[in-house]
BAMAR-121310 format. One line per 4 residues: number of its first residue (from 1); their letters; for each residue z, y, x of C-alpha. Coordinates in pm, 1 decimal, padded with zeros to 6 digits. Layout:
NUM> a> Z:Y:X ~ ...
This chain:
1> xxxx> -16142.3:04445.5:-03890.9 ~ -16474.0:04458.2:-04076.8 ~ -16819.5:04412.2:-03889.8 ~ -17132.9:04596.5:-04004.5
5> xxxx> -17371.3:04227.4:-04101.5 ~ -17725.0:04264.1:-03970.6 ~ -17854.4:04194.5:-04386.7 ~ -17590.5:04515.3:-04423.6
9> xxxx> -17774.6:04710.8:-04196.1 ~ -18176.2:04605.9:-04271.4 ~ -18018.4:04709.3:-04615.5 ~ -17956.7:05063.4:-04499.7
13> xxxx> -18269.1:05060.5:-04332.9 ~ -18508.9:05020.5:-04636.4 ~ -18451.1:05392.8:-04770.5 ~ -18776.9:05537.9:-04870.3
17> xxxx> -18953.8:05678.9:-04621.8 ~ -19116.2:05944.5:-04876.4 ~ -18737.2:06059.6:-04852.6 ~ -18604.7:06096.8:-04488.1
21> xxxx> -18621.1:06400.1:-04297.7 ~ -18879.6:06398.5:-03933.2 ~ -18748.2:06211.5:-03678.5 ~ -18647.3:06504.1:-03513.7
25> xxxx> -18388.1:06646.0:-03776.7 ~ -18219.0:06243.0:-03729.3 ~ -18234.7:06302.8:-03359.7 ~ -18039.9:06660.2:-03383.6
29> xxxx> -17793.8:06523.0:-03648.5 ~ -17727.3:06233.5:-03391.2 ~ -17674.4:06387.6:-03108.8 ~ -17408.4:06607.0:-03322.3
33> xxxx> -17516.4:06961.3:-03111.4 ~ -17203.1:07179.2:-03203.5 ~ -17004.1:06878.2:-03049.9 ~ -17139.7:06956.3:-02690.7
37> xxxx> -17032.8:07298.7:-02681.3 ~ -16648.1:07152.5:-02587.3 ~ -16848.9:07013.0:-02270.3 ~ -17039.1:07311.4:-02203.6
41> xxxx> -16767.5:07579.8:-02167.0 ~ -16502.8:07439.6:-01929.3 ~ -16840.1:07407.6:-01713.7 ~ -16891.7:07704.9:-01733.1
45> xxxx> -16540.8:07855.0:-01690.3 ~ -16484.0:07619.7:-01384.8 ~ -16780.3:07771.9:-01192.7 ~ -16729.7:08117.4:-01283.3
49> xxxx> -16335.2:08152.7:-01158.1 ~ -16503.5:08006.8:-00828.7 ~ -16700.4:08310.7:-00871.3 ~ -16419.9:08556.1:-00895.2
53> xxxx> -16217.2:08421.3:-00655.3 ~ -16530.2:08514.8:-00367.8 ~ -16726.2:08163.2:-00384.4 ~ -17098.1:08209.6:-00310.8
57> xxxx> -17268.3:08138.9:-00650.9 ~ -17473.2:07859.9:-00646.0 ~ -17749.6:07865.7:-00942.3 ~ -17903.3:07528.3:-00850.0
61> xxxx> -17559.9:07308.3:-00842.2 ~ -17440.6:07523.9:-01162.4 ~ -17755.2:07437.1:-01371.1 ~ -17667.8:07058.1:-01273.7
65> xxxx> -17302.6:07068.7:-01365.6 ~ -17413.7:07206.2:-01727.6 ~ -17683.7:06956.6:-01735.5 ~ -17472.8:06665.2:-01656.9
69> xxxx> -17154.6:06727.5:-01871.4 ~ -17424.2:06801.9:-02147.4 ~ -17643.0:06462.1:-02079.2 ~ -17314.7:06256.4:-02057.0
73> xxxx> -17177.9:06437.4:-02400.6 ~ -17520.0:06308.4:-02535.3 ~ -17457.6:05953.2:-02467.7 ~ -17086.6:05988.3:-02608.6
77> xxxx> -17162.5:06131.0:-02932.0 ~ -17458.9:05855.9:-02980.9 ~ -17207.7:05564.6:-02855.2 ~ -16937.5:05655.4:-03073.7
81> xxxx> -17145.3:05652.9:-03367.7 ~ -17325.9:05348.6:-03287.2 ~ -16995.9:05112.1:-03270.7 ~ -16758.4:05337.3:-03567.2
85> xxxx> -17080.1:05231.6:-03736.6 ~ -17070.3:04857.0:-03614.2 ~ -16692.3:04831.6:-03734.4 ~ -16714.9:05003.2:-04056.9
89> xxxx> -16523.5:05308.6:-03965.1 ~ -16845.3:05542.1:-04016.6 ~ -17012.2:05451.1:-04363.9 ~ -16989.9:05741.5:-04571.9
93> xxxx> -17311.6:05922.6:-04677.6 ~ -17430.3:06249.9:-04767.9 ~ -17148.4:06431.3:-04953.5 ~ -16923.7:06159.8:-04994.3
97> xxxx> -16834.9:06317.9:-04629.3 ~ -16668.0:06588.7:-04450.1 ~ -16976.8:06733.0:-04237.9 ~ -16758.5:06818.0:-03962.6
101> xxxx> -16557.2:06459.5:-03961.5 ~ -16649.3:06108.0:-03827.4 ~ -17024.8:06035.9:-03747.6 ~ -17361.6:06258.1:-03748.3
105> xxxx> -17411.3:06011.3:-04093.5 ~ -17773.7:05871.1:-03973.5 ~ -17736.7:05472.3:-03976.2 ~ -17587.2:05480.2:-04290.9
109> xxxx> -17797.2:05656.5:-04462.6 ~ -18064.9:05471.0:-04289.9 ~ -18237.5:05724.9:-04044.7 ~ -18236.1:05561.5:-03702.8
113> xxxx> -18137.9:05225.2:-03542.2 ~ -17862.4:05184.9:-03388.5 ~ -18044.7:04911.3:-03122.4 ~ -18233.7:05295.2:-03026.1
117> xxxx> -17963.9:05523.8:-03044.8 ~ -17791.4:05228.6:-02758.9 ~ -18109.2:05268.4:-02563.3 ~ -18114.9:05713.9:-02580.3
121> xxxx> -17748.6:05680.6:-02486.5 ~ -17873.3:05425.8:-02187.9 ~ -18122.0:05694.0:-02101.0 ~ -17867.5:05968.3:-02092.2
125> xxxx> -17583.1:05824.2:-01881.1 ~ -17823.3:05738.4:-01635.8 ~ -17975.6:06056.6:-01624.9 ~ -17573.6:06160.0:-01603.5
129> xxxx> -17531.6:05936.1:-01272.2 ~ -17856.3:06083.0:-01141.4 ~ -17697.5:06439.3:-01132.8 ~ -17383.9:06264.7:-00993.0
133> xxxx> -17508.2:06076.0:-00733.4 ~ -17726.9:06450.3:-00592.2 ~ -17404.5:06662.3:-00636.3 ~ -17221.5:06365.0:-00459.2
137> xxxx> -17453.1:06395.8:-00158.1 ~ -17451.3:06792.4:-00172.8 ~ -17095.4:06860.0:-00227.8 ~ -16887.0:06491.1:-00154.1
141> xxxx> -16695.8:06235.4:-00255.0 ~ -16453.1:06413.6:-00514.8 ~ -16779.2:06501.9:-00741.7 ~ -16845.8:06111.0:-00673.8
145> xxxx> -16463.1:06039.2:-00825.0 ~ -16426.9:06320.8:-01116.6 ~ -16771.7:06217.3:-01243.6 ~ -16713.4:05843.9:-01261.2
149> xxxx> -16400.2:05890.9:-01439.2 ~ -16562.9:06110.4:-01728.0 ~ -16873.2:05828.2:-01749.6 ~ -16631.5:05577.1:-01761.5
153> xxxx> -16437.2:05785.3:-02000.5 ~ -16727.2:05823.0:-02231.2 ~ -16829.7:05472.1:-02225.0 ~ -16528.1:05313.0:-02308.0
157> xxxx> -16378.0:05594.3:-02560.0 ~ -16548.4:05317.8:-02805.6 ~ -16673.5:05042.1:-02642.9 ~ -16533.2:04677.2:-02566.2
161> xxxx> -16260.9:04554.0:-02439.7 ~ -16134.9:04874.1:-02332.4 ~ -16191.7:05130.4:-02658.9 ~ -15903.6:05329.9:-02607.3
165> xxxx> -16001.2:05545.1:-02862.3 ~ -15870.1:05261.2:-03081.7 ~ -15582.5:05212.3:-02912.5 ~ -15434.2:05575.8:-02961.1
169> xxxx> -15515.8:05731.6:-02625.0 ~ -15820.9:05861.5:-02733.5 ~ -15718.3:06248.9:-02788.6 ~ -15520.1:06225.8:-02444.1
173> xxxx> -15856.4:06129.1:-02294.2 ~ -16017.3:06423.9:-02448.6 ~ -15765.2:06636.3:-02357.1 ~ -15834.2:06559.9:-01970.6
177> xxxx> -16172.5:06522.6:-01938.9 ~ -16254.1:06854.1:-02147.7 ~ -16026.7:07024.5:-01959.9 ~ -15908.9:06941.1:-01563.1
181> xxxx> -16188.1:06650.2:-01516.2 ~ -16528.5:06922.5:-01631.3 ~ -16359.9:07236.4:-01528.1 ~ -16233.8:07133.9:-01222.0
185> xxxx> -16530.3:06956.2:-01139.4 ~ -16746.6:07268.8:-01173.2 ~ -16509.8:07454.5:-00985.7 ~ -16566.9:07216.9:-00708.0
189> xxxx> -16932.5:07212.8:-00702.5 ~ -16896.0:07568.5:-00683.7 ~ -16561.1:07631.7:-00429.4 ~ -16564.4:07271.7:-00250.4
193> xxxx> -16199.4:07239.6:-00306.8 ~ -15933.1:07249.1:-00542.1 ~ -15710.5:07551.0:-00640.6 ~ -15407.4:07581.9:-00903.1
197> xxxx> -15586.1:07861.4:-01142.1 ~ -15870.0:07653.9:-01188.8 ~ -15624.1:07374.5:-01303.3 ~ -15405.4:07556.8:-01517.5
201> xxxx> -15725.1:07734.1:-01681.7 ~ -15870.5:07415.2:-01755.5 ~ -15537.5:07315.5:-01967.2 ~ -15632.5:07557.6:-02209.3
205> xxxx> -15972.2:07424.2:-02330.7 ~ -15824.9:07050.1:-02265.5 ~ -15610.6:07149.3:-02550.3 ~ -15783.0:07296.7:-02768.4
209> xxxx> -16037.1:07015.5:-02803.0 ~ -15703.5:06758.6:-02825.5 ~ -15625.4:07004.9:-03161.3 ~ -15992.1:07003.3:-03255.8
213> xxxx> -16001.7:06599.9:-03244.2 ~ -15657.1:06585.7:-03404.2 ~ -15803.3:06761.6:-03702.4 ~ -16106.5:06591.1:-03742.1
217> xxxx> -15917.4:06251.6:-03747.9 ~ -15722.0:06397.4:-04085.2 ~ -16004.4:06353.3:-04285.7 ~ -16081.6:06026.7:-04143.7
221> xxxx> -15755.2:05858.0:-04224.9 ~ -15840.4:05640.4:-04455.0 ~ -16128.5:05525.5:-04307.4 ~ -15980.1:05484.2:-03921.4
225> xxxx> -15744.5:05278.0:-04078.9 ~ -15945.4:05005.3:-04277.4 ~ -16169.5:05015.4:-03983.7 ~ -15872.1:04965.3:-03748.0
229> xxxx> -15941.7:05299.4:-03580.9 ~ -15585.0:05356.4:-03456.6 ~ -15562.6:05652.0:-03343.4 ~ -15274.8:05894.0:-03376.2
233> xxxx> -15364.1:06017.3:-03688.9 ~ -15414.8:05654.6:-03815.8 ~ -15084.3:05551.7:-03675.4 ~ -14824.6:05817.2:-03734.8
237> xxxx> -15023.3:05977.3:-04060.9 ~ -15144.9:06322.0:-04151.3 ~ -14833.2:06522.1:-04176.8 ~ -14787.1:06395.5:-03817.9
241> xxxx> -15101.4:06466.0:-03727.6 ~ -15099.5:06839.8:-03876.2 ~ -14788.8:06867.1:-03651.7 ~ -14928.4:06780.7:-03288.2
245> xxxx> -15234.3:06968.6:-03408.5 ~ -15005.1:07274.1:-03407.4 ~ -14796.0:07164.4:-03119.1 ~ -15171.8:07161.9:-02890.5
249> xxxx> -15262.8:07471.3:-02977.3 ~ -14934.6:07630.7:-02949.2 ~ -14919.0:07528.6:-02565.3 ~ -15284.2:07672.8:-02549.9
253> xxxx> -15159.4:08001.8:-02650.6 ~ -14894.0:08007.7:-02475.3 ~ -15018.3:07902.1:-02117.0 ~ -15282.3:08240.4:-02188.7
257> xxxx> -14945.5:08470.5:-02226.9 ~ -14755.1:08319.0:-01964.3 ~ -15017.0:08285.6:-01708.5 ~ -15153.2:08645.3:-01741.8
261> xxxx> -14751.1:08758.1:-01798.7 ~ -14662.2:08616.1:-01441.9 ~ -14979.7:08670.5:-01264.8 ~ -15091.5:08354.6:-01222.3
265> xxxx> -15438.7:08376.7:-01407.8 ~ -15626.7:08764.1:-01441.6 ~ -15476.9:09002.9:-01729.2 ~ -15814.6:08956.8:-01884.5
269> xxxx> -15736.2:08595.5:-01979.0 ~ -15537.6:08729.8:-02326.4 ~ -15873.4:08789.8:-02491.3 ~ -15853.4:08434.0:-02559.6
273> xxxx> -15572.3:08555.4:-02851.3 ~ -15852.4:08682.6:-03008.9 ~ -15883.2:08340.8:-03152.9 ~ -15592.5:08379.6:-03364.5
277> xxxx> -15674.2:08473.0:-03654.9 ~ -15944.0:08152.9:-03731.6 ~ -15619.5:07928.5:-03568.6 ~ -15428.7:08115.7:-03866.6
281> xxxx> -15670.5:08040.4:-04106.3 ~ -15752.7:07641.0:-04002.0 ~ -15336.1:07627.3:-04076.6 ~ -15374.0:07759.3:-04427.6
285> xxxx> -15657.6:07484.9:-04493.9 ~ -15526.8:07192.0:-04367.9 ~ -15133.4:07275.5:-04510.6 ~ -15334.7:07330.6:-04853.0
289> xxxx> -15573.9:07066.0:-04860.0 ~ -15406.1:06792.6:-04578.9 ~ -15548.9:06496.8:-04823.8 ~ -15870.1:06613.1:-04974.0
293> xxxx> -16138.0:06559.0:-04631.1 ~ -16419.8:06771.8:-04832.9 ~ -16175.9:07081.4:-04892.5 ~ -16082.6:07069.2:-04526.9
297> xxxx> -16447.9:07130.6:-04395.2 ~ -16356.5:07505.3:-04355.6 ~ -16065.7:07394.7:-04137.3 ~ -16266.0:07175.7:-03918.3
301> xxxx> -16549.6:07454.9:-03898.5 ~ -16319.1:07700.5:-03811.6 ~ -16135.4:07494.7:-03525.5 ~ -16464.4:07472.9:-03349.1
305> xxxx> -16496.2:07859.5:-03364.8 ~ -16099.3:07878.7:-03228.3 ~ -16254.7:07619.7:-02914.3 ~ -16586.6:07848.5:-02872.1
309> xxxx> -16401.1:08200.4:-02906.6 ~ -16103.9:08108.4:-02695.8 ~ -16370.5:07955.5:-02406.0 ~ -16615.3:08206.2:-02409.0
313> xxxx> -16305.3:08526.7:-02435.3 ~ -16196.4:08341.7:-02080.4 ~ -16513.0:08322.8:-01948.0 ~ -16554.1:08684.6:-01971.4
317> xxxx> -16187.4:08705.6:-01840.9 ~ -16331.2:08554.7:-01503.7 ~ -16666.7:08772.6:-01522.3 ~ -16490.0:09074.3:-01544.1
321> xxxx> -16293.2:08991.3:-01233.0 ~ -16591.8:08860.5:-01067.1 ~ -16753.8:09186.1:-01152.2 ~ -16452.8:09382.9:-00986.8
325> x> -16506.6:09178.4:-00665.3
């Protein structure tokens, strides 16, 4: 496995100033802001079926939940880039890459340190176990046991000894935490105690964001594997890849139909379909450009549109009941 050399990095560092962008625009790319929306929305969803289903809403513990999962995103996104960075995975610049692939592209191309994206990330978790430890206090221990597993989830998706998003288990992880560990947990904060339409809600979302990873790791191949990034993609190929991609959001889809055909979630829930058509279109894409990572930027763009539209069609699923109540 190759190691980013500290001469490699002061290298990367002596760009021209004359040439970089404020501080600010390296910030924003960093902290890789359409990323966090996959946080956001199973928040959000979590709190308002608590809603429908009679739960007092509670703005205070709500704004916390969103404020958390959004902090501890944060610190993920500025982790992961820190060590694919460290261990040559992330060294593409500009448009040698996929915009919607791999890292935000600021320490190779020079913009910030990685020693200072460690310390934001520092910053951020803590501010993360902050919000914990309150909503512990205020609502009890299982905010105390779903939030340590997402920290611990976040830290160690990349970082030593543990990096399971090395090790292949990293779009499993995804697919629990951004779906049963955040929307559970909001329900919770909301409901103080489990429920089964919460849980089977939250599969949808969980899903969607294992597809969303799945894709992004296509145009990554080759460099996951000379970095020793071994995640599925990296181990079983594209064509693989492509297929679970399908396979993810296939049983997204269909828990939508089945749940609102047998009762189990509200009717309103198949506005998530609407979704569809860009799930059609990120198909077409990737079957027609599976090895060239620039031509598959639409796909990419347009899986994070399928995420957004399908969370956001059943939040207003649960709104509309909550609005009935």
């Amino acid at each position: 496995m190759k190691v980013r050399s500290d001469s490699s990095k002061t290298a990367d560092l002596k760009a021209p100033s004359s040439k970089r962008p404020p501080a600010w625009i390296a910030w924003r790319r960093a902290l890789r802001l359409y990323f966090v929306i996959p946080s956001v929305l199973p928040a959000i969803l979590g709190s308002v079926i608590a809603w429908a289903q009679g739960y007092a809403f509670q703005p205070v513990f709500f704004a916390l939940v969103v404020m958390g999962v959004t902090f501890n995103h944060f610190g993920l996104n500025l982790v992961d880039d820190v060590l694919d960075y460290r261990h040559a995975v992330d060294l593409k610049k500009g448009d040698e890459k996929n915009f919607f692939t791999g890292g935000s592209g600021v320490l190779p191309e020079g913009l910030l340190k990685d020693t200072h994206m460690l310390r934001a990330a520092a910053g951020l978790f803590a501010a993360t176990a902050g919000i914990g430890a309150y909503l512990t206090w205020a609502c009890g221990w299982p905010v105390l046991a779903l939030g340590l597993f997402g920290m611990a989830s976040s830290i160690f998706y990349t970082t030593p000894p543990v990096r399971y998003g090395y090790r292949g288990f990293g779009e499993l992880g995804l697919l629990i935490n951004f779906g049963p560990v955040i929307v559970l947990g909001a329900y919770y904060v909301q409901a103080r105690t489990f429920a089964m339409e919460p849980f089977l809600a939250s599969l949808v979302p969980g899903l969607m964001m294992w597809s969303m990873i799945l894709i992004n790791e296509i145009p990554d191949y080759e460099a996951d594997t000379q970095g020793g990034k071994w995640n599925l993609v990296a181990r079983f190929g594209r064509k693989t890849g492509a297929w679970l991609y399908g396979v993810g959001l296939a049983v997204a889809y269909g828990i939508l139909i089945v749940s609102s055909a047998t009762g189990i979630l509200s009717p309103f829930i198949l506005l998530g379909l609407l979704s569809l058509p860009f799930a059609a279109k990120t198909f077409f894409i990737m079957r027609r450009h599976l090895y060239d990572p620039l031509k598959m930027a639409p796909a990419n763009l347009a899986m994070i549109k399928v995420h957004s539209l399908t969370g956001l069609a059943m939040i207003a699923a649960f709104v509309i009941e909550w609005a009935r109540l």
